[in-house]
C-alpha positions as CSV (number, residue, x, y, z in Angstrom):
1,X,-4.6,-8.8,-21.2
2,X,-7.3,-7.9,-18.4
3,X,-6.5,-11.1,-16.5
4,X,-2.6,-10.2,-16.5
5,X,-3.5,-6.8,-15.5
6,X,-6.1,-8.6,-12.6
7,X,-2.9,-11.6,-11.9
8,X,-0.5,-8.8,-12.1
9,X,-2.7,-6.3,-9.1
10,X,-2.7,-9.4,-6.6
11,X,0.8,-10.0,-7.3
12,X,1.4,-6.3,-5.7
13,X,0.1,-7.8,-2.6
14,X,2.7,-10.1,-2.3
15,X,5.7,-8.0,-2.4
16,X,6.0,-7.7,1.7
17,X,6.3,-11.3,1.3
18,X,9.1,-11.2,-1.2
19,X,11.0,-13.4,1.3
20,X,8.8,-16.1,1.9
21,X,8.6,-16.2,-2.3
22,X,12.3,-16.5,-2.3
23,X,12.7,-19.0,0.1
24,X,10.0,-21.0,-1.6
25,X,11.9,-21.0,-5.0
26,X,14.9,-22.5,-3.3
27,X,13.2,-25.3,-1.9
28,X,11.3,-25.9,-4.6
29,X,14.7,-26.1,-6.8
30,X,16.2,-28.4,-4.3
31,X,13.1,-30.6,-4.2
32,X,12.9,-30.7,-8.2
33,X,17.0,-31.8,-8.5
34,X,16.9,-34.2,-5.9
35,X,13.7,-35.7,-7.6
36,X,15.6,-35.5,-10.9
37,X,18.5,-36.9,-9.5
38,X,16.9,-40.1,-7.7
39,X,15.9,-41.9,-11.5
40,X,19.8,-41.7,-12.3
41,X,20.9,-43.2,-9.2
42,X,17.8,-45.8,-10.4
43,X,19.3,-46.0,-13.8
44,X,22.7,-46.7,-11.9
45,X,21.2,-49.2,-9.5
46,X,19.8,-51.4,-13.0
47,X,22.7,-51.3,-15.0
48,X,24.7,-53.1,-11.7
49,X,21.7,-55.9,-12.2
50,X,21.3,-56.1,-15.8
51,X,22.9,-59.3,-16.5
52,X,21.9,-62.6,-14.6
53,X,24.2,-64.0,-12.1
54,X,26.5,-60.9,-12.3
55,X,25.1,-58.4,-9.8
56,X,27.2,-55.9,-8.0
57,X,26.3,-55.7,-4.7
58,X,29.1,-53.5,-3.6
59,X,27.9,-51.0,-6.4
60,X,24.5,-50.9,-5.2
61,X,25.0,-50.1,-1.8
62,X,26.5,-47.1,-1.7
63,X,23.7,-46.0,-4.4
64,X,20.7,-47.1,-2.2
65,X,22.1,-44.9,0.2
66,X,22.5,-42.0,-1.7
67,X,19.0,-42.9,-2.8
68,X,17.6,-42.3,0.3
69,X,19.6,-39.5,1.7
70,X,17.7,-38.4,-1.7
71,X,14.5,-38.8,-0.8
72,X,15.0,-37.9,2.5
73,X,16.0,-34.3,1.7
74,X,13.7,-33.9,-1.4
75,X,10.6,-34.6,1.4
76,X,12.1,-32.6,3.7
77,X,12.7,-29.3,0.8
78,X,9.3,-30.1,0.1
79,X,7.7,-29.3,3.5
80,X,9.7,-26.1,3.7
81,X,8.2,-25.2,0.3
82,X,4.8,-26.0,1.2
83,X,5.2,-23.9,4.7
84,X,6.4,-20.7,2.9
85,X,3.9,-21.0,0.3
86,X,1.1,-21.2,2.6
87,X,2.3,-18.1,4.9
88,X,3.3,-15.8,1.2
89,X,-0.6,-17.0,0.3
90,X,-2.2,-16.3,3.3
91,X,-1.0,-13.4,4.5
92,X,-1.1,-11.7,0.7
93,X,-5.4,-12.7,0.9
94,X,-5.8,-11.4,4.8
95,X,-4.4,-8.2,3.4
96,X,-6.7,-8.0,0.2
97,X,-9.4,-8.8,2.5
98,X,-8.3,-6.2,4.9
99,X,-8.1,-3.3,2.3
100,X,-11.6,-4.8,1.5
101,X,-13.1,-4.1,4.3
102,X,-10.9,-0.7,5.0
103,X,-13.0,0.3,1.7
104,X,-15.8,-0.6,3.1
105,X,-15.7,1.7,6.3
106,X,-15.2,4.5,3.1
107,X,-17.5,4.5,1.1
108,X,-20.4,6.5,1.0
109,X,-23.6,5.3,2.3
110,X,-25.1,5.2,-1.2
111,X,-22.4,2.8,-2.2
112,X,-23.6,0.4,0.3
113,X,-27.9,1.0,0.1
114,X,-26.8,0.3,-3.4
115,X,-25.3,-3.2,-3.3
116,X,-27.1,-6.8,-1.7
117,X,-25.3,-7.3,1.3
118,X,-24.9,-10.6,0.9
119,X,-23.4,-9.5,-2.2
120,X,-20.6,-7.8,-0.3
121,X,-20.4,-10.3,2.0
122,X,-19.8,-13.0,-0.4
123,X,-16.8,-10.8,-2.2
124,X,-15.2,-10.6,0.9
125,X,-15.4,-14.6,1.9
126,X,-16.2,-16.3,-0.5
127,X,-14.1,-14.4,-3.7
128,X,-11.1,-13.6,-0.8
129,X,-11.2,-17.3,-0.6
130,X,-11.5,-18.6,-4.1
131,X,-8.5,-16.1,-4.6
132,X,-6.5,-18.1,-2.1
133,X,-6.9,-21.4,-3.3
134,X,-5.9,-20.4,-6.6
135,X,-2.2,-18.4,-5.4
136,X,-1.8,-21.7,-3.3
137,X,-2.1,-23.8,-5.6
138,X,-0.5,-21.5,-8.7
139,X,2.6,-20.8,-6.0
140,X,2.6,-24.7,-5.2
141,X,2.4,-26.3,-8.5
142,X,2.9,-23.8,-11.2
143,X,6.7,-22.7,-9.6
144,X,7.8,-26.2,-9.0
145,X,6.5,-27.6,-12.2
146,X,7.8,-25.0,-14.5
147,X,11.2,-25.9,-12.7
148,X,11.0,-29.7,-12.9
149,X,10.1,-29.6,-16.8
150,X,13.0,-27.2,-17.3
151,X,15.3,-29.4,-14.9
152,X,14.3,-32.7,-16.8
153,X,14.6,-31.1,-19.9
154,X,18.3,-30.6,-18.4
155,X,19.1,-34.3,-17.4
156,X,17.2,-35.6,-21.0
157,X,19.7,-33.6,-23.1
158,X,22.6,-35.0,-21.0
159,X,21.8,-38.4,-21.9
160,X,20.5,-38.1,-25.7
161,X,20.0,-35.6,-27.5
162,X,17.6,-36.8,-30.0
163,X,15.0,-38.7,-27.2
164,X,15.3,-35.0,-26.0
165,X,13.9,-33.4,-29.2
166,X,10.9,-36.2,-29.6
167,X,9.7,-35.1,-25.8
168,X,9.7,-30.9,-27.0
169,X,8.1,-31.6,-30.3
170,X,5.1,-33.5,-28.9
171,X,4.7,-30.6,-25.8
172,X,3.1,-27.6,-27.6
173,X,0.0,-29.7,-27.7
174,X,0.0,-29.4,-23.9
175,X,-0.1,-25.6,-24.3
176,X,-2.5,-25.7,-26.7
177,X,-5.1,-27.6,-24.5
178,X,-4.0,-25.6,-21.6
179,X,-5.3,-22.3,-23.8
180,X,-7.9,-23.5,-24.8
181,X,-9.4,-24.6,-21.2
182,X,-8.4,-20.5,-20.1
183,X,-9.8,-18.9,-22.8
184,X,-13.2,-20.7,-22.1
185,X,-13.6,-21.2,-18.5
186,X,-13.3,-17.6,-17.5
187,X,-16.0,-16.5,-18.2
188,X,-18.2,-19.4,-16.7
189,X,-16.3,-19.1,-13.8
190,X,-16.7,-15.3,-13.4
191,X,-20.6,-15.8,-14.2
192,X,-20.6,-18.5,-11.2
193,X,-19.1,-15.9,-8.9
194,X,-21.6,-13.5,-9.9
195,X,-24.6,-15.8,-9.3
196,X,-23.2,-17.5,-5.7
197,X,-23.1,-13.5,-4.5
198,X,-26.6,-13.4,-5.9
199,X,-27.2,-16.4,-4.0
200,X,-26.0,-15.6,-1.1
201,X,-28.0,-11.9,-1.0
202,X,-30.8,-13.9,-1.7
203,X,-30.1,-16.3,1.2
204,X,-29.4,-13.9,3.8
205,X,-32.5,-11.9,3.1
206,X,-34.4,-14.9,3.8
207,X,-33.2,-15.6,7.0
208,X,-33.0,-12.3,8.2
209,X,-36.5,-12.4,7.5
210,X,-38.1,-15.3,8.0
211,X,-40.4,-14.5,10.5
212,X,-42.2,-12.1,7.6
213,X,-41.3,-14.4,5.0
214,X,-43.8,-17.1,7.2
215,X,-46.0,-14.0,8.6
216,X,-46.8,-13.2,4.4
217,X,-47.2,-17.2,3.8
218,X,-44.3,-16.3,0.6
219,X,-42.4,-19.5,1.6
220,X,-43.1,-21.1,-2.3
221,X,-42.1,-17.8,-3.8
222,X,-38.8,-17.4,-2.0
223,X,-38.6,-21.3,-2.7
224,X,-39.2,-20.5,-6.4
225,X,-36.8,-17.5,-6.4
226,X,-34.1,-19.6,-4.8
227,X,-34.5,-21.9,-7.6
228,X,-34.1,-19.7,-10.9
229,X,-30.7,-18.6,-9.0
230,X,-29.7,-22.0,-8.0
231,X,-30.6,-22.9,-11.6
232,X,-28.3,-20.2,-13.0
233,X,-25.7,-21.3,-10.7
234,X,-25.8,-24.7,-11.6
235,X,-25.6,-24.3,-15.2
236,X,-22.5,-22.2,-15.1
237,X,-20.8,-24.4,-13.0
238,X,-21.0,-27.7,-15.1
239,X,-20.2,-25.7,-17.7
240,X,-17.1,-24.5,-16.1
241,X,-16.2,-27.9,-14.8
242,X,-17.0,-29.3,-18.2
243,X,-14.6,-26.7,-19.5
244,X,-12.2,-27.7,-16.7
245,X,-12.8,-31.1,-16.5
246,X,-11.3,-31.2,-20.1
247,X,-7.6,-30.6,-19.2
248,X,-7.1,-33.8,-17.2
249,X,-8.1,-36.3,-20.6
250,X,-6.4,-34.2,-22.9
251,X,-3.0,-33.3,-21.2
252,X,-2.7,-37.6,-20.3
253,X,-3.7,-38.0,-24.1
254,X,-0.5,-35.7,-24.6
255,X,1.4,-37.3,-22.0
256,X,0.5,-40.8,-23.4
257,X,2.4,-39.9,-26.7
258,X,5.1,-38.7,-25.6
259,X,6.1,-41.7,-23.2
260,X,5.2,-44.0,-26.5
261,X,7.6,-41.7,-29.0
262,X,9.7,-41.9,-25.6
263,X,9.5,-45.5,-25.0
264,X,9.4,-46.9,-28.9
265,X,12.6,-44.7,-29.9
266,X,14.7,-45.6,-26.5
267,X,14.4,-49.0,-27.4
268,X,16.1,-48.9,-30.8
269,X,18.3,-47.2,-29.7
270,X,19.4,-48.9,-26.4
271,X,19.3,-52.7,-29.3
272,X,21.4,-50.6,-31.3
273,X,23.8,-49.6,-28.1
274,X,23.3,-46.1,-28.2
275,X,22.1,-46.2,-24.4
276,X,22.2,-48.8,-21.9
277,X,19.1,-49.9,-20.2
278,X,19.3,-48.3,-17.3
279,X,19.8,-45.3,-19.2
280,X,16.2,-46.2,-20.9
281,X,14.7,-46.5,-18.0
282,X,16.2,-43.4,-16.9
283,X,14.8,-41.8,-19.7
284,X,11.1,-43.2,-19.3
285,X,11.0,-42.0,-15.3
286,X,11.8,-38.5,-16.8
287,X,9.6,-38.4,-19.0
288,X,6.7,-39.4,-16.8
289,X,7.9,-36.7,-14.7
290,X,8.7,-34.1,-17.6
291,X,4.5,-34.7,-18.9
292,X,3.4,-34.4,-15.1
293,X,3.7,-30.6,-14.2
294,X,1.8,-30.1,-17.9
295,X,-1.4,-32.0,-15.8
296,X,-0.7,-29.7,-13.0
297,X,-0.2,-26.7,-15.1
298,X,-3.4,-27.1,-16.8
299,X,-5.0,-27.8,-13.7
300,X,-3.7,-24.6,-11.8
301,X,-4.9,-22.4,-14.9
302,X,-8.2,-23.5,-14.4
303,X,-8.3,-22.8,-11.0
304,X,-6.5,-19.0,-11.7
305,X,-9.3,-18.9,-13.7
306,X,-11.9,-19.2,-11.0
307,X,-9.4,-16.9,-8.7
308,X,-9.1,-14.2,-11.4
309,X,-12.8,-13.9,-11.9
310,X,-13.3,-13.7,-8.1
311,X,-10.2,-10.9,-7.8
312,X,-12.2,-8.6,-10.3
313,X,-15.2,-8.8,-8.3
314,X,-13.4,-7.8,-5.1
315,X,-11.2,-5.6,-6.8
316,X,-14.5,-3.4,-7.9
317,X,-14.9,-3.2,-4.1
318,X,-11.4,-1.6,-3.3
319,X,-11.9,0.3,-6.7
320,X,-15.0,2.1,-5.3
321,X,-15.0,5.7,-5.1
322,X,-14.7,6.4,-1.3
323,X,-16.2,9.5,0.5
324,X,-15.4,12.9,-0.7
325,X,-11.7,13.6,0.6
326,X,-12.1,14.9,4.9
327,X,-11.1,19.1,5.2
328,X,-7.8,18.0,6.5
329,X,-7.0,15.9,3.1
330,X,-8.4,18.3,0.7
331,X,-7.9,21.7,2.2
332,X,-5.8,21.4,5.8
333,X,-5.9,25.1,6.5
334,X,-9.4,25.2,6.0
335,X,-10.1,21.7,8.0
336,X,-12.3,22.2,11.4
337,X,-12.6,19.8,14.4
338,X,-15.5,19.9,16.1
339,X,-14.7,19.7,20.0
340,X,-17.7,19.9,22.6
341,X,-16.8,23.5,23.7
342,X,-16.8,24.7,20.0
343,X,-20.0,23.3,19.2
344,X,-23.1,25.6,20.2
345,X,-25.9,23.7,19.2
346,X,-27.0,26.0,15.9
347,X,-27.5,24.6,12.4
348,X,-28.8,26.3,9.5
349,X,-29.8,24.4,6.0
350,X,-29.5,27.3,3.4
351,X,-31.4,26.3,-0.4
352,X,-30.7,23.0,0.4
353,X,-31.4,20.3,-2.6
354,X,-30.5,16.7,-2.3
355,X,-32.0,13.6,-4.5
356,X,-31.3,9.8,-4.6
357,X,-31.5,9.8,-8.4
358,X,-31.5,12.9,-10.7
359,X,-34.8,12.0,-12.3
360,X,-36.9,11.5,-8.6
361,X,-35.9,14.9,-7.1
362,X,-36.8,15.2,-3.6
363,X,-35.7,17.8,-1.0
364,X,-35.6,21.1,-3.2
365,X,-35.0,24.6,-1.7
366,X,-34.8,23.7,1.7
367,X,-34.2,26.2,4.1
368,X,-33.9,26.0,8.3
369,X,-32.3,27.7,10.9
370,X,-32.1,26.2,14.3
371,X,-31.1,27.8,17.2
372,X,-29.3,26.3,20.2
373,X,-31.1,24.3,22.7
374,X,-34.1,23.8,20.2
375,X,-36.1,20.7,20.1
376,X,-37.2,20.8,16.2
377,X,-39.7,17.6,15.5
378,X,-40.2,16.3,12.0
379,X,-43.3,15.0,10.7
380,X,-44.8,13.9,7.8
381,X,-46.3,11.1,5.8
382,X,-43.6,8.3,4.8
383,X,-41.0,9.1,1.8
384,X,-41.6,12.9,2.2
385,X,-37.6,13.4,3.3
386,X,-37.5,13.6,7.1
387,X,-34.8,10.1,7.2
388,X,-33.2,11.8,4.4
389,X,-33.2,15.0,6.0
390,X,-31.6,13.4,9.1
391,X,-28.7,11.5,6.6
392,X,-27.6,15.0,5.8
393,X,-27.2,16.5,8.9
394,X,-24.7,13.7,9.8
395,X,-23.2,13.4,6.7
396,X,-24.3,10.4,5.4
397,X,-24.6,11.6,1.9
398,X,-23.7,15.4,0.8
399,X,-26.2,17.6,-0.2
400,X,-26.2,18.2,-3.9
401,X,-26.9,21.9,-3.6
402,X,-26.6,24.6,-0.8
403,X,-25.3,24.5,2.2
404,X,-25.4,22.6,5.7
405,X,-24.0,25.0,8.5
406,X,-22.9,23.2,12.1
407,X,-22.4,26.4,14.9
408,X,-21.8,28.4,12.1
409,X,-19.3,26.3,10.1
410,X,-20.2,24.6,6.9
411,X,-20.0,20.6,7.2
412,X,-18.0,20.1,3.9
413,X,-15.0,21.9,6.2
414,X,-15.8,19.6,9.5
415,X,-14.1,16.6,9.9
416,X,-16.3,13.3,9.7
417,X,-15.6,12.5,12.7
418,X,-16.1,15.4,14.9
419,X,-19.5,16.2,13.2
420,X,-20.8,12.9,13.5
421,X,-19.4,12.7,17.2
422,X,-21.2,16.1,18.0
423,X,-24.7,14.0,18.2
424,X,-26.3,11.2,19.3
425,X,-28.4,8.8,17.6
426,X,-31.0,6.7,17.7
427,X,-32.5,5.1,15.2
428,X,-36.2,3.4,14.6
429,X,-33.8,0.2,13.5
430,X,-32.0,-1.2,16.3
431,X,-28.2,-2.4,15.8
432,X,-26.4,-4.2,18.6
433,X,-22.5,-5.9,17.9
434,X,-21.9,-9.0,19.0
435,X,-20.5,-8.6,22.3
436,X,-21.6,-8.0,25.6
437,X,-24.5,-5.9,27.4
438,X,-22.0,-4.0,28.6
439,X,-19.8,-3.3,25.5
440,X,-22.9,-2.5,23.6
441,X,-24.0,0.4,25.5
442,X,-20.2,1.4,26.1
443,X,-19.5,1.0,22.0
444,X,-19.2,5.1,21.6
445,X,-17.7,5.5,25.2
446,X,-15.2,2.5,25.5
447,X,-13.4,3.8,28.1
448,X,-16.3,3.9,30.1
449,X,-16.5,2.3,34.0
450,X,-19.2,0.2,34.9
451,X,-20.7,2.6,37.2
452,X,-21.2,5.4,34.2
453,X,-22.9,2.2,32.1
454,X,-25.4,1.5,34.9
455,X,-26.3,4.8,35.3
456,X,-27.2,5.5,31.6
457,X,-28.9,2.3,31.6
458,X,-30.9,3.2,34.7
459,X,-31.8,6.6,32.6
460,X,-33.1,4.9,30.0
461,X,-34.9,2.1,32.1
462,X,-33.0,-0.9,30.6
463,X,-31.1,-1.5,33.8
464,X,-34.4,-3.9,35.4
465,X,-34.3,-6.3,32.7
466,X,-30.3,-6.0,32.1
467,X,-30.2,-7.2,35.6
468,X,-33.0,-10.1,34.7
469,X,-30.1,-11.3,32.4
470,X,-28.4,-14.8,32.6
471,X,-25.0,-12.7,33.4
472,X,-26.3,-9.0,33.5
473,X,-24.1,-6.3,32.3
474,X,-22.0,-9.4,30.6
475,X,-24.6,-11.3,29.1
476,X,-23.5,-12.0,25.2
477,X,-26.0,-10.7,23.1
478,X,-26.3,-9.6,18.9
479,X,-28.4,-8.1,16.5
480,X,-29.9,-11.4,15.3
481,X,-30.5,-12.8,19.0
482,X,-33.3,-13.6,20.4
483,X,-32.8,-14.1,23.8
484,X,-34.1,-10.2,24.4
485,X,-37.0,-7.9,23.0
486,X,-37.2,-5.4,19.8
487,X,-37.8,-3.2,22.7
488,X,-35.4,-4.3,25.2
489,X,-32.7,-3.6,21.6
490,X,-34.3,-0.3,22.0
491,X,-33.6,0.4,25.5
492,X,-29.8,-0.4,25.2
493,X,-29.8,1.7,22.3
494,X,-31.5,4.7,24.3
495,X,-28.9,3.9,27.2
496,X,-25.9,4.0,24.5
497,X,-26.7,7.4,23.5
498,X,-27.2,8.8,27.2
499,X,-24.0,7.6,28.1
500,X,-22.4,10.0,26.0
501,X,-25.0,12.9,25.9
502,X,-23.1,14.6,22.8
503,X,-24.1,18.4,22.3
504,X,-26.8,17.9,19.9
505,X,-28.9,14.8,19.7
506,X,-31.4,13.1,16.7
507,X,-34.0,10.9,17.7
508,X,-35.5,9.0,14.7
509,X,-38.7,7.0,16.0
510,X,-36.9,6.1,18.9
511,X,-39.8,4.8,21.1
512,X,-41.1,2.8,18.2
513,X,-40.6,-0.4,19.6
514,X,-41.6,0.5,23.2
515,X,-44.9,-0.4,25.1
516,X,-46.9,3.2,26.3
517,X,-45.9,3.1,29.6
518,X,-42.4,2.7,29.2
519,X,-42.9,5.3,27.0
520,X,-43.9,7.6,29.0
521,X,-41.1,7.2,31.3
522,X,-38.2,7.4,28.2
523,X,-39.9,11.0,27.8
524,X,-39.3,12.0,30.7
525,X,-35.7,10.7,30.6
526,X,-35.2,11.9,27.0
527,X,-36.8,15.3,28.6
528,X,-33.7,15.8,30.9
529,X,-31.3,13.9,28.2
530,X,-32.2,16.9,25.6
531,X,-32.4,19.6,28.3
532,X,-30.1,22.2,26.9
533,X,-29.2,20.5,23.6
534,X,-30.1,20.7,19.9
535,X,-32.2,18.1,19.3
536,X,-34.0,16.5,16.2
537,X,-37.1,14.4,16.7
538,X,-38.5,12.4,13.5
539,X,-41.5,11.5,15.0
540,X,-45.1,9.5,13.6
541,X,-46.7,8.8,16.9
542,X,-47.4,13.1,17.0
543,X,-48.6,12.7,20.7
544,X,-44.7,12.1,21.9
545,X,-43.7,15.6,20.2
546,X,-46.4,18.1,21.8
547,X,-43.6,19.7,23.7
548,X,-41.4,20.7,20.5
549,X,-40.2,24.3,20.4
550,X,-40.7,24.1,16.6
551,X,-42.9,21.5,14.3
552,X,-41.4,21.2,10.7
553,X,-44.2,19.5,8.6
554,X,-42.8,18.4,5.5
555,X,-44.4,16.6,2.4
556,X,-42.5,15.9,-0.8
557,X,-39.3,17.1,0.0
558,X,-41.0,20.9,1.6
559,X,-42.2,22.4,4.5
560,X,-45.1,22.9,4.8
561,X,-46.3,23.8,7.5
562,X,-43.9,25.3,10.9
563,X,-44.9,26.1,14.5
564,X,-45.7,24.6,17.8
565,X,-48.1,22.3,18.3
566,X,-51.1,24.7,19.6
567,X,-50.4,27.1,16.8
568,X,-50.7,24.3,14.1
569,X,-53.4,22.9,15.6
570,X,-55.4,26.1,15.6
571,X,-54.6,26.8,11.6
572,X,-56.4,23.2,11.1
573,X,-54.1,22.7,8.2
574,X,-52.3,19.3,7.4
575,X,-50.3,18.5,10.6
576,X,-54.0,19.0,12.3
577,X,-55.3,16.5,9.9
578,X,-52.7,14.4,10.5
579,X,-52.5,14.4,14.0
580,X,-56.4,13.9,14.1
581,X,-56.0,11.4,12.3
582,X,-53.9,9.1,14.9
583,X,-57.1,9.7,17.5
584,X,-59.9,8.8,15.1
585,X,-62.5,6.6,16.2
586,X,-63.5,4.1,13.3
C-alpha cells in the first residue's frame, strides 16, 4: 500500500500532461491491432499455399499488401507513442525535480547543515533520474502490453475458444513470479539508493577536499571508508539484480508452457479439422505475442521498483518542513517590509535563548541593544556563539526564546526578504556562482552597470588583479576554480557587498584570507563602507577591531565582558588576555 500511495503521488505530476497520456494510448491501441492483425493476414497468406502445386497467387497479393500497409502504420503509431511518452515522462520528472529544488530554497538552514550534500545532490539527479527511467519504461511497456495481451486475448477467442482457455489457465503463474520479484527487490533497491547518496556525500567531500585530505596524509583512510560503502553498495545491488534478474527465466519458463499447451492442443485439433493450418499458426504467433508483454511486465516492475524507492527518498525532500510561514502568509496585517528609509540601523536582542539541540544549550539570556551607526565587534574563543549569533540576526534559524527587534520591529513580523536585504554580508567562507567576474560581484545588484561594478571593485581593491584577468570583468570563474586566490574570492566578495552598501552590514572574519597589507587598505575602505551604518564585526585577529564603538566578549553562549577596546584593556580581564595573547612572544 505505501508504494501505491508513492506510484499514485508521481502520478499527480502527470496530470498537466493528461494529453500527451491520451494521445499515447491511442497510438499504442493502434500499434497493438495492427500487430494483432498482421498474424491473420499471415494465417491468410498460408492457407492460399497449403497445398502443393495449388497456390493462389491472386489471393496473396492483395494480402502482402495489406501486410505492409500493416506494418507500415503499426511503426509509424509506434513512433508517435514513443514521442509522447518521452515528453509526458520528461516534463512530469523536470517538474518533480523543480519542486525539489523550490523546497530546497525553503527550508531552514538547519534542514540543510543537517543532511550530506552530496546526499541532496544525489536525490535530486540521481533518484529524479532513476524515477524517469522507470515512468518511461512503465508508460512504454506496461500500457502497450496490458493492451496487446487483452487484444490477443480478443483475436484467440475469435478463432477457438478452448486454445483460448489453455493460454489463461497457464498465465497466473506469470503474476505470481511477477509478485514475487516486487515484494523482494524493493527493499534492496531502496537500500541501494540510500547507500549511492551515501556514496556520493562521501565522494564529494573528498574532492572538495583533497588538498587537506593529501595535507593530513588520510588518503588510505578515505580509501578505506570508500570501501565499506562501496561494499554496502555492491551487495545490495546483486542482491537486487539477483532478485531482478529472476523474472527473465521464470516468465520464458511460463511462456514456454503455454506455446507447448498452445502448440500440442492446436495440432489435434487442426488433424481433427477443427482449425486450418493457417489458423494454427495464427494461433502460435499470438501466443508468442500474448506471453511477451508478461516478460516486459515483469521487467517494468522491477524497474518501478528501483523508481519507487528513489521517489520516497526525494519525496522526503519536498515533504520537509519549510521555514516558518513569512508575516504576509501567517498574519498580512501584521506583515512589515523593510525598505532602506524605514530601516534606522537599531537592533535590540531582548532574553534571547537559541540552541542547536535541546540537551547542548548555548546562547541563554542574551540581551543587546545597538544603536544606529554602531560598530559592535564580537569576540571570543571558537564555539562560544558569535556565528550563531550572526545566523539570528539574519534569520537563518529563529531564536527559540525572546525576541530579535530590527529598528524597533520584531523580525518574526519582517519579511525574509527585506530583513536579509537590509545588510550586507561577508562571510570567513567565500562563495562565488559560476559565472562571470562581473556577475559575481553584481549577484545582489543585477541591474547594476559596469561602471558601479568597477567602482565597488576599486573600493575593495580587487579591480588590479580583476584587470590581470584573461578577460577582466568577464573572465568565467566558480567556487571550485583555481585560476584565482582564497584571497582574490575574498576581494570579490568584499566588492559584492560594497556595491550595494545596504543599511546595516555584518562582517564575519572577512579579512581572513587577506595578506597584512592589503589588509590594511580593506580597513580603510570598510572604514568609509560602515561610516554611518550598523555594523557587526566577528572578529579573531582583535588588532583589526580597535576602533569598535562597543566590544561584546562572549564565552559559552554570554557576555562577558562589554566596552571599547581601552576600557577592556585597562580591567585586564579575558578580552585583555585574549588579545595578549595574539602578541606573545614564545
Amino acid at each position: 500500500m505505501a508504494n501505491f500511495g508513492i506510484l499514485k503521488r508521481i502520478l499527480r505530476f502527470t496530470k498537466p500532461y493528461l494529453h500527451h497520456l491520451v494521445l499515447a494510448a491511442v497510438f499504442s491501441a493502434v500499434n497493438v491491432a495492427l500487430t494483432l492483425y498482421i498474424p491473420i493476414l499471415i494465417g491468410n497468406a498460408v492457407d492460399c499455399t497449403v497445398e502443393a502445386g495449388k497456390v493462389d497467387f491472386e489471393a496473396i497479393l492483395p494480402i502482402l499488401v495489406q501486410l505492409a500497409a500493416a506494418a507500415a502504420i503499426a511503426a509509424g503509431a509506434s513512433w508517435a507513442m514513443s514521442l509522447c511518452t518521452n515528453k509526458l515522462t520528461y516534463f512530469t520528472v523536470r517538474d518533480i525535480r523543480r519542486q525539489v529544488f523550490a523546497k530546497l530554497q525553503r527550508v531552514p538552514l538547519s534542514y540543510i547543515d543537517s543532511k550530506a550534500h552530496g546526499d541532496l545532490i544525489s536525490r535530486m539527479i540521481a533518484d529524479t533520474d532513476q524515477i524517469s527511467d522507470g515512468l518511461l519504461m512503465g508508460f512504454t511497456q506496461l500500457f502497450t502490453g496490458v493492451v496487446t495481451i487483452l487484444g490477443t486475448l480478443g483475436f484467440m477467442l475469435s478463432i477457438n475458444l478452448w486454445i483460448t482457455l489453455i493460454v489463461v489457465v497457464i498465465t497466473p503463474l506469470s503474476f505470481f513470479v511477477a509478485s514475487f520479484v516486487a515484494k523482494h527487490s524493493f527493499q534492496m533497491f531502496r537500500l541501494q539508493s540510500e547507500t549511492r547518496g551515501k556514496m556520493t556525500a562521501l565522494t564529494g567531500e573528498m574532492l572538495s577536499g583533497q588538498h587537506l585530505v593529501k595535507a593530513f596524509c588520510h588518503e588510505e583512510e578515505a580509501e578505506a571508508e570508500f570501501d565499506v560503502i562501496n561494499g554496502d553498495l555492491q551487495g545490495y545491488s546483486v542482491k537486487a539484480v539477483f532478485f531482478s534478474s529472476l523474472t527473465n527465466p521464470s516468465t520464458r519458463f511460463v511462456n514456454g508452457l503455454i506455446y507447448a499447451g498452445v502448440g500440442v492442443f492446436g495440432a489435434v485439433s487442426a488433424l481433427a479439422g477443427n482449425i486450418s493450418v493457417g489458423q494454427l499458426s495464427c494461433f502460435l504467433t499470438y501466443a508468442n505475442q500474448y506471453t511477451k508483454p508478461f516478460n516486459e511486465i515483469s521487467g517494468v516492475i522491477t524497474e518501478l521498483q528501483s523508481a519507487l524507492a528513489c521517489a520516497k527518498r526525494v519525496f522526503e525532500v519536498i515533504d520537509a518542513e519549510p521555514e516558518q510561514a513569512e508575516p504576509e502568509q501567517a498574519e498580512p496585517e501584521h506583515a512589515v517590509v523593510l525598505t532602506p528609509d524605514r530601516v534606522d540601523g537599531s537592533v535590540a536582542l531582548d532574553n534571547v535563548s537559541f540552541s542547536y539541540t535541546p540537551e547542548k544549550p548555548l546562547i541563554e539570556g542574551f540581551s543587546l541593544d545597538v544603536q544606529s551607526g554602531r560598530h559592535i565587534a564580537i569576540v571570543g574563543p571558537t564555539g562560544c556563539g558569535k556565528t550563531t549569533l550572526i545566523n539570528l540576526l539574519m534569520r537563518f534559524y529563529d531564536v527559540q526564546g525572546g525576541e530579535i527587534r530590527v529598528s524597533g520591529v520584531p523580525v518574526k513580523d519582517i519579511t525574509r526578504d527585506s530583513l536579509r536585504g537590509a545588510y550586507g554580508m561577508v562571510l570567513q567562507e567565500t562563495w562565488l556562482k559560476n559565472g562571470t567576474v562581473f556577475e559575481n560581484i553584481a549577484y545582489g545588484k543585477p541591474d547594476a552597470s559596469k561602471e558601479d561594478v568597477v567602482n565597488a571593485a576599486k573600493a575593495a581593491h580587487a579591480h588590479s588583479f580583476i584587470e590581470r584577468l584573461p578577460n577582466g570583468y568577464d573572465t568565467r570563474i566558480s567556487d571550485d576554480e583555481t585560476n584565482i586566490s582564497q584571497g582574490q574570492k575574498q576581494l570579490l566578495c568584499i566588492a559584492r557587498v560594497m556595491l550595494c552598501l545596504p543599511p546595516m552590514l555584518i562582517l564575519d572574519e572577512a579579512t581572513s584570507s587577506i595578506d597584512t597589507m592589503t589588509e590594511s587598505r580593506i580597513q580603510r575602505a570598510f572604514d568609509e563602507m560602515t561610516e554611518g551604518r550598523t555594523s557587526f564585526i566577528v572578529a579573531h585577529r582583535l588588532s583589526t577591531i580597535r576602533r569598535a564603538d562597543c566590544i561584546l566578549v562572549m564565552e559559552s553562549g554570554h557576555i562577558v565582558e562589554m566596552g571599547r577596546h581601552e576600557e577592556l584593556m585597562e580591567k585586564g580581564g579575558f578580552y585583555a588576555k585574549l588579545y595578549n595573547s595574539q602578541f606573545e612572544v614564545s
